[in-house]
N, C-alpha and C positions, 0 to 999 in steps of 0.2 A: 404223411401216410400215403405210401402209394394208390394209385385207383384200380391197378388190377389184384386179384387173390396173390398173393406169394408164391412163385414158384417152391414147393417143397414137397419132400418126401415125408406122408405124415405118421411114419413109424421113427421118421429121421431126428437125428437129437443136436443141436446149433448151439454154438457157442455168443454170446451176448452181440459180441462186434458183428456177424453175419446175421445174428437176427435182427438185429436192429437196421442195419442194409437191405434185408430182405425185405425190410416194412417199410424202411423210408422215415426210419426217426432217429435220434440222436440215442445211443448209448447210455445217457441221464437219462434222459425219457424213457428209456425202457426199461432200465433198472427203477428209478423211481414208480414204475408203474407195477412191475413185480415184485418190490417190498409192500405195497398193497394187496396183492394175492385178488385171485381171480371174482372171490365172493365181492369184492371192494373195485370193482371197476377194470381190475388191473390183468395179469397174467399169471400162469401156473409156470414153474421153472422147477429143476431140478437137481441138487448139487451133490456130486460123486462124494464118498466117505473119506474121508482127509483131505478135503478139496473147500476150495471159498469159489470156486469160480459157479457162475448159475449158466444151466444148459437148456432151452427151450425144445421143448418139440413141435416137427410139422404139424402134429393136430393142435397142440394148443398157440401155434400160432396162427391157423388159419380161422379158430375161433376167436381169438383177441380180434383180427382184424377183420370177420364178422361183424362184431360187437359196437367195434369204432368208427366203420365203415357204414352199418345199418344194412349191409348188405344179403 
């Protein structure tokens, strides 16, 4: 996990590889953390209609790494 906030735009919507760079964790770790969902520790994500892929947003990542961070 990085130490500073994530550079992001928090209307802006990230696809799993960029957020997980933008946090400084691995891909598994982020998806395992958003099959958790946010009430369970973990993150909010959001997946387009005929789509598998999961999209983060700048605000619910700059709360995750809130959260992880204590910051």
């Amino acid at each position: 996990m990085v130490n500073e906030p994530p550079k992001v735009v928090p209307d802006g919507r990230y696809p799993i590889g960029q957020a997980a760079e933008l946090l400084g964790i691995g891909r598994t770790t982020l998806r395992r953390h958003a099959d958790r969902g946010p009430r369970n520790g973990g993150i909010a994500f959001t997946t387009p209609k005929g789509s598998t892929k999961k999209y983060f947003s700048g605000r619910d990542l700059l709360a995750y790494w809130r959260r992880r961070t204590g910051a």
